[in-house]
C-alpha positions in Angstrom: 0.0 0.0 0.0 1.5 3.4 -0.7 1.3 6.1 2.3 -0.9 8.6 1.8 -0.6 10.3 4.9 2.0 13.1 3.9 1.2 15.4 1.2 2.2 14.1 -2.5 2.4 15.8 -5.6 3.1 14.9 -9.0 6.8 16.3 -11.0 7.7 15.8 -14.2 10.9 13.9 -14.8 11.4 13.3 -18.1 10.1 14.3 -21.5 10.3 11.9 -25.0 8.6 11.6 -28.6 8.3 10.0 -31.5 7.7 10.5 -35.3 6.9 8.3 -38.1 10.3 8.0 -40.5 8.2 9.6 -43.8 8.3 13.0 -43.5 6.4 14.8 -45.8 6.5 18.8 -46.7 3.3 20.9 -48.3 5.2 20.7 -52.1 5.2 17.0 -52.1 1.5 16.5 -50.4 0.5 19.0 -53.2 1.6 17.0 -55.4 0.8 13.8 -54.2 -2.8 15.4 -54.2 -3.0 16.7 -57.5 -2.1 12.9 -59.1 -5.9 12.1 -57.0 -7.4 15.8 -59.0 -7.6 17.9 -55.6 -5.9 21.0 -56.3 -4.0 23.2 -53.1 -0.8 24.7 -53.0 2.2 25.2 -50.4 1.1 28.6 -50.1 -2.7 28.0 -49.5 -1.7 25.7 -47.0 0.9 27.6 -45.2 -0.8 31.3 -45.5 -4.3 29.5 -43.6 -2.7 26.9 -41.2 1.3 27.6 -41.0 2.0 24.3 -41.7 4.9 23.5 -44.2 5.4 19.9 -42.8 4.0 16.6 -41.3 4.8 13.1 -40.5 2.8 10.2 -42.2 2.8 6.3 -40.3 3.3 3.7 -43.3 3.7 0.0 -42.8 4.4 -1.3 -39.1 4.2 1.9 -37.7 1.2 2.2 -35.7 -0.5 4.4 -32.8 1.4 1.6 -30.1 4.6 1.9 -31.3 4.8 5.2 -31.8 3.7 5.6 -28.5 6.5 2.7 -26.9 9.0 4.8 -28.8 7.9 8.3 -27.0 7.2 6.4 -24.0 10.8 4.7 -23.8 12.9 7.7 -24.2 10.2 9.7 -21.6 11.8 7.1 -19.4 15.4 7.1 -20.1 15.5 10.8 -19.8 14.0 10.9 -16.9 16.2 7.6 -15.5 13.9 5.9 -14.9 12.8 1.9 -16.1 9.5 0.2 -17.3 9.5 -1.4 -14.2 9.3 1.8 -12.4 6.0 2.6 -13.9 2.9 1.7 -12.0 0.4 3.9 -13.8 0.1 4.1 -17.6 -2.3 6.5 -19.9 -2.4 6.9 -23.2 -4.2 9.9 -24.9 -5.6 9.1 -28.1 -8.5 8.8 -30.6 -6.9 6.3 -32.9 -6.3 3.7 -31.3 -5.3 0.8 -33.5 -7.7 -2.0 -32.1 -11.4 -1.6 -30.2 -9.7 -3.3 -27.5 -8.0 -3.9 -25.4 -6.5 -0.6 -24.6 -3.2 1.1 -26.9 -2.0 1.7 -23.2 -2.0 -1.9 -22.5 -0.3 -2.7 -25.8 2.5 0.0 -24.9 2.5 -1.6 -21.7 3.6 -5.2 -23.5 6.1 -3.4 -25.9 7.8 -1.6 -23.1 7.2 -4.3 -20.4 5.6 -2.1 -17.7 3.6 -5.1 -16.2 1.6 -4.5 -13.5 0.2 -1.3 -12.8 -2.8 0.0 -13.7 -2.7 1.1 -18.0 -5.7 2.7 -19.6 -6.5 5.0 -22.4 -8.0 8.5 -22.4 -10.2 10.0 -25.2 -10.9 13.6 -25.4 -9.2 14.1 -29.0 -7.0 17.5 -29.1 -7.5 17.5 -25.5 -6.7 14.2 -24.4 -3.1 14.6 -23.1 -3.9 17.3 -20.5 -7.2 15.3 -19.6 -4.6 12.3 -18.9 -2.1 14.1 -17.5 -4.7 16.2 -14.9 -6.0 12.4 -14.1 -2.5 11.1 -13.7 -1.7 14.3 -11.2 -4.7 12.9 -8.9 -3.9 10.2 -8.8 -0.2 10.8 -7.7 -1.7 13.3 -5.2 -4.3 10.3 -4.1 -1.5 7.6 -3.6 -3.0 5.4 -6.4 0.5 5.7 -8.3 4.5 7.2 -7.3 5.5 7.0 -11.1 3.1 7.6 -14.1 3.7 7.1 -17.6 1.6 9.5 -19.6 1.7 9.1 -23.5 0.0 10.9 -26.1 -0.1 8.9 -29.7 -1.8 9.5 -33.1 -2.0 7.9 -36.0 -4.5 10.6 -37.6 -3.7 9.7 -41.0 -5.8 6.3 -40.7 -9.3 8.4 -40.2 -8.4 11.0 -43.0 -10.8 12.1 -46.2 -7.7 12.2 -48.6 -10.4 14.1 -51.1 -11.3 16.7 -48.5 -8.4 19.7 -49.1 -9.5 21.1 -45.8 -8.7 18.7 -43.6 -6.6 16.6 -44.9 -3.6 19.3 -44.9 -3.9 19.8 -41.2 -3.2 16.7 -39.7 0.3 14.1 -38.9 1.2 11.4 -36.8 3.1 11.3 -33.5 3.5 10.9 -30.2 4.8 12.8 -27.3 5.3 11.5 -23.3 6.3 12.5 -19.8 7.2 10.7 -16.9 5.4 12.1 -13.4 6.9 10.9 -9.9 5.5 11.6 -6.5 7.4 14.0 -4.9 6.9 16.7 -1.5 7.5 19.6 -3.6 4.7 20.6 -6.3 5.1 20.1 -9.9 2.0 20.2 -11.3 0.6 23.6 -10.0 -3.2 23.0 -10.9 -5.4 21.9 -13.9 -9.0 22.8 -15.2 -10.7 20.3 -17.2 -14.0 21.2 -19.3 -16.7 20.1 -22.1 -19.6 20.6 -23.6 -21.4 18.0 -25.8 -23.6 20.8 -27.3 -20.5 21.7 -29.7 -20.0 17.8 -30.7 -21.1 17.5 -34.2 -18.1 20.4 -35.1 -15.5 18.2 -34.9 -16.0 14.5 -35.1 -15.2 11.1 -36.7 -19.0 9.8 -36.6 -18.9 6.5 -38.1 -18.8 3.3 -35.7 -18.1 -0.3 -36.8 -21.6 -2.7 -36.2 -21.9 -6.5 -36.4 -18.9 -6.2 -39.0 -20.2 -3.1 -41.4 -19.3 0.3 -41.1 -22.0 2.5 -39.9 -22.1 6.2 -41.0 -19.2 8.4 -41.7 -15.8 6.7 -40.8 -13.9 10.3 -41.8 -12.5 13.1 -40.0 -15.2 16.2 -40.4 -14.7 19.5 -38.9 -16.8 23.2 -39.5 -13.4 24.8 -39.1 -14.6 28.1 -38.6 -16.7 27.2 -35.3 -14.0 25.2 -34.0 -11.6 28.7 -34.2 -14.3 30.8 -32.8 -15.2 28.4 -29.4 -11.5 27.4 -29.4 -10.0 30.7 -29.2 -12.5 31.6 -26.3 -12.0 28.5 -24.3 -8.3 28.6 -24.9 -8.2 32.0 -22.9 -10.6 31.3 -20.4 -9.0 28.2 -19.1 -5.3 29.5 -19.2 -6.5 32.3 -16.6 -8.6 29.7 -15.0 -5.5 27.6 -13.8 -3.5 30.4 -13.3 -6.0 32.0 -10.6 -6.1 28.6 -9.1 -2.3 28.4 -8.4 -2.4 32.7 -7.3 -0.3 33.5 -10.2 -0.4 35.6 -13.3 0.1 35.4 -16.5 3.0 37.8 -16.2 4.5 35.0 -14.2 4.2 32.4 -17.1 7.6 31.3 -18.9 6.2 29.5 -22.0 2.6 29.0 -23.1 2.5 25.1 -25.4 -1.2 24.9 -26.7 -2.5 22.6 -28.7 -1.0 22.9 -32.1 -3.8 23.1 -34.3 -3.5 26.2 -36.3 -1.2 29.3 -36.5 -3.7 31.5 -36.4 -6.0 29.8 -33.1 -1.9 29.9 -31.7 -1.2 33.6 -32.5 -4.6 34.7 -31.6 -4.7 32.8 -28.2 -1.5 34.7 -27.2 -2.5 38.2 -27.9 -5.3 37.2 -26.0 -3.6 36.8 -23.0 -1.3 39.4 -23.7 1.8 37.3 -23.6 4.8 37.6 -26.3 5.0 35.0 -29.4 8.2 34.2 -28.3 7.0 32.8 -25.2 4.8 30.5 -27.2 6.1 27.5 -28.2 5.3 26.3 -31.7 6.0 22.8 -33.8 2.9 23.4 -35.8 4.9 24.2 -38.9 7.3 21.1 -38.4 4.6 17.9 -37.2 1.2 19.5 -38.2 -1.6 18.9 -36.1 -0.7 15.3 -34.1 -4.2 15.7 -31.8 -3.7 14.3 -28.3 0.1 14.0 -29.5 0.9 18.0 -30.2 1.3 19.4 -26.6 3.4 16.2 -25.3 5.6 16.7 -28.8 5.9 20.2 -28.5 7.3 20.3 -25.1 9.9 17.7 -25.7 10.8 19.8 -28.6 11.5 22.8 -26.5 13.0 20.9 -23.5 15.6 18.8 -26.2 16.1 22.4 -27.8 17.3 23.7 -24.2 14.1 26.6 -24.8 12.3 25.1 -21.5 14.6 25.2 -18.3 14.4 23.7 -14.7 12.1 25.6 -12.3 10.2 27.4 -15.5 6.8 27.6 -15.4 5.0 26.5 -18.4 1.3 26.1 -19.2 0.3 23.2 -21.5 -3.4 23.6 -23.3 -5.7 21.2 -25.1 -8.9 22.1 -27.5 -10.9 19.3 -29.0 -13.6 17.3 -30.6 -16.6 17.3 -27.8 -16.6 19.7 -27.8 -13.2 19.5 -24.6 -10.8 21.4 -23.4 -8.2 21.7 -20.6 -5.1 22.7 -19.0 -2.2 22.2 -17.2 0.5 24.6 -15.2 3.6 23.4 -14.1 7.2 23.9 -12.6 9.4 21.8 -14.9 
């Protein structure tokens, strides 16, 4: 039984990620488009999204190993082992079986037997859903060392014939590694939905007695999704910060979902902090879903951007309609 009778909060110790090998810029998706009669160009695509880039899973690369691969090198940078984990949670809406979970399939790959491994669906938003439910349970005693993964393989649920969507998204995967520890990491978190907004972005179709039932594609009404996301995205971030008796003034880096320049840019002017405080991979992974905040702040902490004892606030905006956030002390 682990002792709960001293307070426990949850640090992060480590950071990882993971992309497919094919990398695949805007001129050679434009192409590869054109040969199927949809017509878009590098500068359509970059001018409306800031993309220039993506990663595409072919062959054995799949949601779980992406995931293993982020998860493993979360682990060895923070010095830690797979036997070290008792608590596992994956982020993701493509998961590549109905069950059971990709968590417990990451769990067999990286042999973290044992503990508790589940996944977490809230699209966009998963990872800081998982990582919030990770933090309680650190806090409750359920777990001393969590593994928390976001992995997408968003090419798999795709309309290739659908220019707007079908620029905007890659594949990835991005981890941290959380130990119990006396002094606070995780700060505070705010988790929110609203099931009114679900038919804005959504993957509808479902698979019945063998047959696919409705539509099995990615559909989005982009311009609602800015509008509530942009609003949400600002609300939260002062939400957490109030909660922790802090100010935004106080932030060092601002990592929201990576979704589109424009949501990014606007979101910071929002809250009135500096675009070079905001970290951005957007242009390098396009969007990964649950996979772009964990990805983004490997990026910067690899990139020696994100230091020890910075704070940071991670954001997630997603099909629901959810959202969420997360401030920390790396």
């Amino acid at each position: 039984m682990h002792d709960i009778s001293s307070p426990r909060f949850a640090r992060i110790v480590g950071t990882g990620s993971a992309l497919p090998e094919r990398s695949v810029s805007n001129a050679e998706l434009v192409a590869e488009l054109a040969e199927r009669g949809i017509e878009t160009s590098d500068d359509w695509i970059v001018e409306r999204t800031g993309i220039r880039n993506r990663y595409l899973a072919s062959g054995d690369e799949t949601t779980a190993t992406l995931g293993a691969q982020a998860g493993q090198r979360a682990l060895d940078a923070a010095g830690r082992t797979a036997a070290d984990v008792d608590l596992l949670i994956v982020a993701t809406s493509t998961p590549d079986q109905i069950f059971p979970s990709t968590a417990c399939l990451i769990q067999r790959e990286l042999g973290a037997f044992g503990g508790a491994a589940f996944d977490v669906q809230a699209v966009c938003a998963g990872f800081v859903y998982a990582l919030a439910t990770a933090d309680s349970m650190i806090r409750s005693g359920l777990a001393r060392c969590a593994l928390v993964i976001g992995a997408e393989t968003f090419s798999t649920i795709l309309d290739w014939s659908d220019r707007t969507s079908c620029v905007l998204f890659g594949d990835g995967a991005g981890a941290v590694v959380l130990v119990a520890d006396q002094l606070p990491g995780i700060l505070s978190t705010a988790l929110h939905a609203d099931g009114r907004h679900a038919s804005i972005l959504c993957t509808p179709g479902s698979i019945r007695k063998g047959e696919i039932v409705g539509h099995p594609f990615l559909k989005m009404d982009g311009q609602a999704v800015f509008k509530l996301a942009v609003t949400v995205l600002d609300s939260v971030a002062r939400e957490v910060l109030d909660k922790a008796g802090m100010a935004v003034a106080d932030l060092d880096w601002l990592i929201p979902h990576q979704a589109n320049i424009r949501i990014l840019q606007f979101t910071g002017r929002r809250l009135g902090i500096d675009s070079g405080r905001v970290i951005v991979t957007l242009d390098r992974h396009a969007n990964t879903s649950a996979a772009s905040v964990p990805l983004a702040f490997d990026v910067a902490v690899r990139e020696g951007r994100i230091q020890s004892a910075q704070h940071v606030l991670l954001q997630g905006v997603g099909g629901g309609f959810a959202w969420g956030a997360v401030l920390l002390r790396f």
